[in-house]
C-alpha positions as a LaTeX table, in Angstrom:
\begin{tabular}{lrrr}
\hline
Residue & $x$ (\AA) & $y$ (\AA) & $z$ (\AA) \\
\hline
Unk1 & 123.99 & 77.71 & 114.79 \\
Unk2 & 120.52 & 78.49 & 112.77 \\
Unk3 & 118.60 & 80.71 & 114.39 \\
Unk4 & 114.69 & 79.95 & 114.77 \\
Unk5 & 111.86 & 81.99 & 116.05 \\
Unk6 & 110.00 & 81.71 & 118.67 \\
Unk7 & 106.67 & 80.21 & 117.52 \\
Unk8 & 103.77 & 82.74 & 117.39 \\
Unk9 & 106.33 & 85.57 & 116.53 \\
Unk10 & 107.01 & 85.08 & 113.23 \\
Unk11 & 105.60 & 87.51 & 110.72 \\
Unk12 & 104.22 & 86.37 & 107.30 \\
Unk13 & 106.47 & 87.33 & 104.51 \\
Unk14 & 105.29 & 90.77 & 102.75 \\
Unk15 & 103.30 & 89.76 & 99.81 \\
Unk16 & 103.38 & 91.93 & 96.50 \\
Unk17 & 100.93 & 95.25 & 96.88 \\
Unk18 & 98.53 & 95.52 & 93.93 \\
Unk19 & 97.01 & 98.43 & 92.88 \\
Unk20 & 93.41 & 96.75 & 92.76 \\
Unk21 & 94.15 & 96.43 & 96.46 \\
Unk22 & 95.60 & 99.75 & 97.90 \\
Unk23 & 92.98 & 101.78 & 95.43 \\
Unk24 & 89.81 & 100.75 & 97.85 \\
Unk25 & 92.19 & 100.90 & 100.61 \\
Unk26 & 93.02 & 104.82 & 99.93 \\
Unk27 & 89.00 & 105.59 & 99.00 \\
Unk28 & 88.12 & 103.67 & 102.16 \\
Unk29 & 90.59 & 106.42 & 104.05 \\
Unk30 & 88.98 & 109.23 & 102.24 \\
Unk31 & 85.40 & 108.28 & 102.36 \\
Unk32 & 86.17 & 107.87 & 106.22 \\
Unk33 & 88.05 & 111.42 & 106.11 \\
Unk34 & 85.07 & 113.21 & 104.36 \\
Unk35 & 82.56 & 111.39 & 106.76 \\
Unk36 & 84.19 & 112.12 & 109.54 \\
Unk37 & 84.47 & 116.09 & 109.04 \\
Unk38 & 80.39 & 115.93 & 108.68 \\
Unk39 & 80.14 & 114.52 & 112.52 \\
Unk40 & 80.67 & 117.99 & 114.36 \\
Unk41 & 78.52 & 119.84 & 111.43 \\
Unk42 & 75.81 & 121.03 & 113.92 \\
Unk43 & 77.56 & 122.24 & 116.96 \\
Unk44 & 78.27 & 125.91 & 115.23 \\
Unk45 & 77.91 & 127.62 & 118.68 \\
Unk46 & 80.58 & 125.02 & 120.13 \\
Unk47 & 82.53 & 125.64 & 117.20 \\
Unk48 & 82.71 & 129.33 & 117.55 \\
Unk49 & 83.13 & 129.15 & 121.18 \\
Unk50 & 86.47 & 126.91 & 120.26 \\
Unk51 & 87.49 & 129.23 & 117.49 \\
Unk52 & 87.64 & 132.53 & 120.00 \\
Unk53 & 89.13 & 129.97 & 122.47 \\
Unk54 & 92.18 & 129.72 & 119.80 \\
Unk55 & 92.36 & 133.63 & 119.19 \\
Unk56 & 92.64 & 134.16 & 122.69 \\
Unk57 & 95.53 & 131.81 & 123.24 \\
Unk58 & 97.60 & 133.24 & 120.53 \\
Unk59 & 96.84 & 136.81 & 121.82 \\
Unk60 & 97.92 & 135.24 & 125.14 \\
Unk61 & 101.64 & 133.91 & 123.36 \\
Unk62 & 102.00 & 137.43 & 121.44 \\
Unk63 & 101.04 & 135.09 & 117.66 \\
Unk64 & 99.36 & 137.37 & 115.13 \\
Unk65 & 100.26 & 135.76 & 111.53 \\
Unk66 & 96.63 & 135.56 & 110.64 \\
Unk67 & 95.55 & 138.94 & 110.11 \\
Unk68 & 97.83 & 140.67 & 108.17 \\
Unk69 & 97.85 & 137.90 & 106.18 \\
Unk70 & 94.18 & 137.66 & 105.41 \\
Unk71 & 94.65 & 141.75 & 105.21 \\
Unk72 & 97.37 & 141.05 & 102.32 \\
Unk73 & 95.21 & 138.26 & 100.34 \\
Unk74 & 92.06 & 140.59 & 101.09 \\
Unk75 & 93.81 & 143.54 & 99.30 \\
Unk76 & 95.91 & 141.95 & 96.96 \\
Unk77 & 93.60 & 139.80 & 94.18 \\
Unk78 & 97.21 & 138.34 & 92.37 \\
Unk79 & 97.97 & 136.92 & 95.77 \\
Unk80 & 94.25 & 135.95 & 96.98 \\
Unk81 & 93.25 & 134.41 & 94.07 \\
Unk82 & 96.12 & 132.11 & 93.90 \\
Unk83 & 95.89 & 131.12 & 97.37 \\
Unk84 & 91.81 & 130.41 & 96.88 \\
Unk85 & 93.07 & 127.84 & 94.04 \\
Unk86 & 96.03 & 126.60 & 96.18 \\
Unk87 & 93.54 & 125.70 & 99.17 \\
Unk88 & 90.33 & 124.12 & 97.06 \\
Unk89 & 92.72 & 121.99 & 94.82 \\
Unk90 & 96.02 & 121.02 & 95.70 \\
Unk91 & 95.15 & 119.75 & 98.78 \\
Unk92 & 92.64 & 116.38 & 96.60 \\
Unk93 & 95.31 & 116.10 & 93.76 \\
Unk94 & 99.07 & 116.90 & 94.73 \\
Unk95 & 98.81 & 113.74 & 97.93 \\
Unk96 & 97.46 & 111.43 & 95.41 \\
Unk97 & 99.79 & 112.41 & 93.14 \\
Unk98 & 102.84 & 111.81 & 95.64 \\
Unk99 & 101.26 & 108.25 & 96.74 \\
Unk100 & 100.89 & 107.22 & 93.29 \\
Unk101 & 104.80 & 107.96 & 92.70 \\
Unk102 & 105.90 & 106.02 & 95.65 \\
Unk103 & 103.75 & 102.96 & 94.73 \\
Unk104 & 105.73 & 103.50 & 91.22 \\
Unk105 & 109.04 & 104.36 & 91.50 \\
Unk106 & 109.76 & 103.91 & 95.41 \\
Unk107 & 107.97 & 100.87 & 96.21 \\
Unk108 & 110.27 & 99.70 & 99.13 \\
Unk109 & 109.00 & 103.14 & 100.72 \\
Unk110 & 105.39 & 102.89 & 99.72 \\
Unk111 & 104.16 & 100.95 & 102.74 \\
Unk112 & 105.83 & 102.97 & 105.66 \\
Unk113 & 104.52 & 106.16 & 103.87 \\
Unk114 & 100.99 & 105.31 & 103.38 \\
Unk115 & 100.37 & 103.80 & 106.68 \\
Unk116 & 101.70 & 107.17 & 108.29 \\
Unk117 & 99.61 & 109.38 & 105.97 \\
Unk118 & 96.15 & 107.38 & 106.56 \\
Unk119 & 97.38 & 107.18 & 110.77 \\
Unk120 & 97.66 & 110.78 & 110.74 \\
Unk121 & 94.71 & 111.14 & 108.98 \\
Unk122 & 92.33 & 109.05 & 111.60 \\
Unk123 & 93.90 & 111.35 & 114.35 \\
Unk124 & 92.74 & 114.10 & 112.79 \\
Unk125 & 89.49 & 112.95 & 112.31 \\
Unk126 & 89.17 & 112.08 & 115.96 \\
Unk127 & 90.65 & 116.23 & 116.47 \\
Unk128 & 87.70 & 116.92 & 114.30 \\
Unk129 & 85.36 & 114.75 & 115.71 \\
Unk130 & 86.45 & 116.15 & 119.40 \\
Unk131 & 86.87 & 119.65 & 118.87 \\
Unk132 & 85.02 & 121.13 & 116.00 \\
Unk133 & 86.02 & 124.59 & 114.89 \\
Unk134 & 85.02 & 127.81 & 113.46 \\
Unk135 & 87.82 & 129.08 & 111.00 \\
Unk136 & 88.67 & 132.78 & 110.90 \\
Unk137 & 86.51 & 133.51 & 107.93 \\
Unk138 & 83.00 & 132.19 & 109.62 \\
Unk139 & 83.65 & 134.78 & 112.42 \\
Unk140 & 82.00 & 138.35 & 113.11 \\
Unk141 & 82.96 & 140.84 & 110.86 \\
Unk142 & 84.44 & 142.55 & 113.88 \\
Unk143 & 86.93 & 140.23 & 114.79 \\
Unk144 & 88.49 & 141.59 & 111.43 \\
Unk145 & 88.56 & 138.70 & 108.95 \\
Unk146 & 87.77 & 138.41 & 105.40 \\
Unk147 & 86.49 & 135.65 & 103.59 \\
Unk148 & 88.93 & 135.27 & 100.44 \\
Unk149 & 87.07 & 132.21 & 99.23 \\
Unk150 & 83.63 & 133.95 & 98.88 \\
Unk151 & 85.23 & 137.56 & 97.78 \\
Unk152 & 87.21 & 135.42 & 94.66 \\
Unk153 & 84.25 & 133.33 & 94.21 \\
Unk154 & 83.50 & 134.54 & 90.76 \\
Unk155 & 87.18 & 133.52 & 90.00 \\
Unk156 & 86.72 & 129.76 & 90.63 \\
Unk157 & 84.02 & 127.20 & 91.14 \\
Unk158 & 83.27 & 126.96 & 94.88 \\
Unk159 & 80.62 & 129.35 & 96.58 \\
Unk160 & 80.26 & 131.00 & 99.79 \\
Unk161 & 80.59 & 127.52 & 101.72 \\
Unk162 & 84.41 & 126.37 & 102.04 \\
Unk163 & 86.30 & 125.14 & 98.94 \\
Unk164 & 83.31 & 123.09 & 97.87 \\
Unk165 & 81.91 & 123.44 & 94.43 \\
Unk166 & 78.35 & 125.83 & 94.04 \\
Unk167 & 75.12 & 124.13 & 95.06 \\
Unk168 & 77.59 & 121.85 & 97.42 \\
Unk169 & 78.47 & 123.62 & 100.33 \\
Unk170 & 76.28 & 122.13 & 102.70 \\
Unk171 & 78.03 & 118.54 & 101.66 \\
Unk172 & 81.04 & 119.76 & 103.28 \\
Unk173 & 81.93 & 120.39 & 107.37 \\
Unk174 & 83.09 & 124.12 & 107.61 \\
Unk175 & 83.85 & 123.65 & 111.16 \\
Unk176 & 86.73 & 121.41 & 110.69 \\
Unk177 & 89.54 & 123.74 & 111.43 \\
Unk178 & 91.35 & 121.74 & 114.48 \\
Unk179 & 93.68 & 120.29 & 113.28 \\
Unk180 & 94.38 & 121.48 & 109.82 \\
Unk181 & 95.10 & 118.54 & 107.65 \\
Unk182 & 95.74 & 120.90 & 104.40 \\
Unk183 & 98.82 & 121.62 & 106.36 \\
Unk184 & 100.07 & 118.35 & 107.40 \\
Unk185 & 99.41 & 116.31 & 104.31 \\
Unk186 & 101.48 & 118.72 & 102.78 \\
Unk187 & 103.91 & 118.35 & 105.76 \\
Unk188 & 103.89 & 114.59 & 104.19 \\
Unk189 & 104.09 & 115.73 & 100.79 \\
Unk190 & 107.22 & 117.30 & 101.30 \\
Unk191 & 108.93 & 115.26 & 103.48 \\
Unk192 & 108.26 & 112.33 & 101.13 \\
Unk193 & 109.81 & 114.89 & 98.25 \\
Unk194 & 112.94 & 115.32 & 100.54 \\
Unk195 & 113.57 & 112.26 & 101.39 \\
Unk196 & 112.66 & 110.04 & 98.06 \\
Unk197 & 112.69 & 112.94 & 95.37 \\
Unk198 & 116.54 & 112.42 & 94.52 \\
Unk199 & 117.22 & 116.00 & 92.89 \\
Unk200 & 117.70 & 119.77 & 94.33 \\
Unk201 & 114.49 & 120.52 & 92.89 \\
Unk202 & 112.32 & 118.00 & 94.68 \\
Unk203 & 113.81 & 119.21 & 97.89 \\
Unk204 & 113.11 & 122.91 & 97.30 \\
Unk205 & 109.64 & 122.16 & 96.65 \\
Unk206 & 109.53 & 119.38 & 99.38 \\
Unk207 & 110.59 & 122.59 & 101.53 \\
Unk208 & 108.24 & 124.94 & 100.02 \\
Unk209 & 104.90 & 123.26 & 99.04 \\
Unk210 & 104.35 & 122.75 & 102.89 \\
Unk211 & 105.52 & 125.79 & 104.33 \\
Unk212 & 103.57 & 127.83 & 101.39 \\
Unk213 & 100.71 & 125.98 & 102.47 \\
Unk214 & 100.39 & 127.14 & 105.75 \\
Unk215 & 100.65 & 130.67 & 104.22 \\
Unk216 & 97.88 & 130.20 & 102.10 \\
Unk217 & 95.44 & 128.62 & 104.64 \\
Unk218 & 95.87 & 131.52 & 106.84 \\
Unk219 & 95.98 & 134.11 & 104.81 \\
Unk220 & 92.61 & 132.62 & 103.14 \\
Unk221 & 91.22 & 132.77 & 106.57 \\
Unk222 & 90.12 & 128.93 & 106.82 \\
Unk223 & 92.64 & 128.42 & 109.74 \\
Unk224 & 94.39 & 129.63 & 112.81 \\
Unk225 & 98.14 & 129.34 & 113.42 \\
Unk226 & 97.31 & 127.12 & 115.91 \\
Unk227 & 95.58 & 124.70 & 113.64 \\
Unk228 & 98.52 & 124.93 & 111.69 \\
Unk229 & 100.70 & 123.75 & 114.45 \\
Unk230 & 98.26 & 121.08 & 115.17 \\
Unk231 & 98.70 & 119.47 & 111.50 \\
Unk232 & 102.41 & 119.13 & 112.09 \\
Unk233 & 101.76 & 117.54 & 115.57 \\
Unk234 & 99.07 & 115.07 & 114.28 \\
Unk235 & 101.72 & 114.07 & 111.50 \\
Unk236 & 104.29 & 113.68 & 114.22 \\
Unk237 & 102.01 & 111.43 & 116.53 \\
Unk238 & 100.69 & 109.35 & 113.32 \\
Unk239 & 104.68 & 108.95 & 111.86 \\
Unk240 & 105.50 & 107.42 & 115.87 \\
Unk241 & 102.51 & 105.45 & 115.93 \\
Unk242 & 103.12 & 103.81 & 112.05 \\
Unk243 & 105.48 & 100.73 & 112.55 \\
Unk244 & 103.13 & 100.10 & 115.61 \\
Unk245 & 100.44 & 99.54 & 113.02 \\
Unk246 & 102.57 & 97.96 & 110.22 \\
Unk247 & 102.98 & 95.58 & 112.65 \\
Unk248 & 99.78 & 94.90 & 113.89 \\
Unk249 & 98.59 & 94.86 & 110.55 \\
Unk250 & 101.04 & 91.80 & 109.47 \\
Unk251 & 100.28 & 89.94 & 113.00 \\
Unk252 & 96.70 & 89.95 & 111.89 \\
Unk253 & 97.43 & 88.44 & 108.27 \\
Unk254 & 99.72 & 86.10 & 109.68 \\
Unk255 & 97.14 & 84.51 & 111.57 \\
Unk256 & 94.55 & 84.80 & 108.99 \\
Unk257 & 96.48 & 83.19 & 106.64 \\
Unk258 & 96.95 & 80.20 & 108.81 \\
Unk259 & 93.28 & 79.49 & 109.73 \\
Unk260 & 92.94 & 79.59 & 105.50 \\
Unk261 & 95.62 & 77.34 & 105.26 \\
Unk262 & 95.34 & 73.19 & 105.56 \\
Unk263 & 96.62 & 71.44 & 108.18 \\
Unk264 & 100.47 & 70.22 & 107.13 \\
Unk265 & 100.03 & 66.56 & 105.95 \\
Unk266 & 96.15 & 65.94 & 106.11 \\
Unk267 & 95.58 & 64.14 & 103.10 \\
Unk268 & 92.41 & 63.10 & 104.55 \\
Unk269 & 90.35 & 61.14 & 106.83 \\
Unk270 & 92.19 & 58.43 & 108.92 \\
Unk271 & 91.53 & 54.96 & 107.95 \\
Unk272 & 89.88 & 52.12 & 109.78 \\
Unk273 & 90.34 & 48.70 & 109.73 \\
Unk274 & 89.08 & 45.97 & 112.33 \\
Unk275 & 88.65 & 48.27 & 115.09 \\
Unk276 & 92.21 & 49.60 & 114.91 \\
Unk277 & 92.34 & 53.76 & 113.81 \\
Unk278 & 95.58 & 54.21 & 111.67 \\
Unk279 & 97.32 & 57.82 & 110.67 \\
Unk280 & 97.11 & 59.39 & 107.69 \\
Unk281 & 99.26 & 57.81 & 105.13 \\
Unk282 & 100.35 & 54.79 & 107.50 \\
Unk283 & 99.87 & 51.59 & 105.32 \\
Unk284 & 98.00 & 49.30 & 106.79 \\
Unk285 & 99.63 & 45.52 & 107.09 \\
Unk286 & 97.97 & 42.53 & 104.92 \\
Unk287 & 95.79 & 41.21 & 106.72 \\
Unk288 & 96.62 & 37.57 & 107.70 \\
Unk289 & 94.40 & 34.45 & 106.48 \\
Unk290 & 94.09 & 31.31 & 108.60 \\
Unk291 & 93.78 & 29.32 & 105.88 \\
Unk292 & 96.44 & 26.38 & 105.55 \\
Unk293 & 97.17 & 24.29 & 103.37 \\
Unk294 & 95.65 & 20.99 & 103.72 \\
Unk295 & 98.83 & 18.46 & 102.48 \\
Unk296 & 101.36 & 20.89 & 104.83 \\
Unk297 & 99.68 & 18.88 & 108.26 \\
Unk298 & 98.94 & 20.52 & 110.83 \\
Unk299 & 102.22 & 22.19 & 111.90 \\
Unk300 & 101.79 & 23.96 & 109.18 \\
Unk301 & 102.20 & 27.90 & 108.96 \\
Unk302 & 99.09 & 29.95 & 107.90 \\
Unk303 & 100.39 & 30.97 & 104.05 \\
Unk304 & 100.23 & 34.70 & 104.05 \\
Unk305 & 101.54 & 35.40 & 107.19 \\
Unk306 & 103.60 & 38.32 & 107.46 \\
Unk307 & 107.72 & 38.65 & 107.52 \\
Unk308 & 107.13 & 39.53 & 111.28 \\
Unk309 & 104.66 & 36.94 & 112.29 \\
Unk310 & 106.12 & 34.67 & 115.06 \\
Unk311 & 106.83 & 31.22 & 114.50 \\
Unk312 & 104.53 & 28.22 & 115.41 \\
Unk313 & 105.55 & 26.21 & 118.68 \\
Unk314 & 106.86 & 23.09 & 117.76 \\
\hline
\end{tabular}
């Protein structure tokens, strides 16, 4: 037997994606994402109060990874300059990079991949939103961090202020810590390389890029272990919640697409004749004359009277 749907739970067949179409979609998610790290700008003592928060919870679990990292970048310049160029750049252009592979050369994959990246990142622009915090490197002194980014500033083109170019930092939210999204879009990254790469060498580096990652943005300073744990979380939650979107997403075109489209079979206005409303494309019967013909008498039938029409009483 042919199996039907049940009406109202079909979903629209998957149209083509077009670049024109996911470019503004992906600058839309960014724009959002850059936005979004600007809300919590102002609450620094908050912030600060959240950032100690962290320290003392991973004093609390015996979780140290932080310092003698930032002590090793601090001391070492062939490590900590590196590492300031790892976390200001790779970050904006290996992800786009990635996306703009899949769209190529793994299209069947593209959609399920970009809708988890851009869930995961509106989580963690609700964590930033939420719980803005101070990263290691905007502490006191005495709470023994170093600020790689403004002690290799010379070496690059950011300032003092985060990863963002001179004369910029105060575009940029430097109390965006929680979670850290460096970490899980490289999380992404490499999971994407694992699982779509097709050689040995995309999986190393599918392995590596995200685990190096969280190395660098520690040892740099600009995040706790804890955000780093809260990257690969948010990138859980957003890969659970994806097909839940996918499919809202093609619900809502589905019925879109109907309201655009014509009603089946209205080829216009019905048509009236003599009081009597007909459908659209019904033909409409001749209508009958009375007139007869004078030499017929008058038993006579009227002359254009129809192949149904009854006949006269004799």
């Amino acid at each position: 037997m042919p199996q039907t749907e049940t009406p109202g739970t079909e979903v629209a067949p998957r149209s083509r994606l077009r670049w024109w179409t996911e470019l503004p979609l992906i600058l839309l998610v960014y724009g959002c994402y850059s936005a979004g790290r600007l809300l919590a700008r102002g609450d620094v003592g908050g912030a600060v109060d959240h950032g100690l928060a962290i320290l003392r919870v991973e004093k609390a679990l015996y979780l140290n990874a932080e310092h003698p990292l930032n002590r090793l970048f601090t001391r070492e310049p062939w490590l900590g300059v590196p590492a300031d160029f790892w976390y200001a750049s790779l970050h904006y252009l290996v992800t786009p990079v990635i996306l703009v592979w899949l769209f190529r050369a793994r299209a069947a994959h593209y959609r399920a991949a970009r809708t988890w990246l851009m869930t995961s990142t509106f989580i963690g622009l609700i964590g930033f939103t939420l719980l803005p915090t101070c990263p290691p490197r905007l502490l006191a002194a005495d709470h023994g961090f170093v600020d790689t980014m403004a002690q290799y500033s010379s070496y690059g083109w950011w300032g003092g202020e985060a990863s963002a170019p001179r004369g910029m930092g105060g575009m940029t939210n430097q109390y965006a810590a929680m979670p850290s999204l460096h970490v899980g879009w490289a999380l992404w990254c490499g999971v994407m390389l694992w699982r779509h790469g097709g050689t040995r060498l995309a999986k190393v580096i599918g392995v590596a890029y995200p685990l190096l990652t969280a190395l660098v943005v520690m040892g740099t300073a600009n995040h706790y272990f804890l955000d780093a744990v809260a990257g690969v979380v948010v990138m859980g939650v957003g890969l659970l919640l994806a097909p839940r979107v996918m499919r809202a997403a093609d619900l809502l075109r589905t019925r879109l697409s109907r309201r655009a489209e014509p009603v089946a079979g209205d080829t216009g206005s019905a048509i009236v004749s003599a009081g009597c409303q007909t459908s659209a494309g019904e033909r409409i019967p001749r209508q009958r004359e009375s007139r007869l013909d004078p030499a017929a008498g008058p038993d006579a039938s009227p002359t254009d009277a129809g192949d149904g029409a009854p006949a006269p009483a004799r």
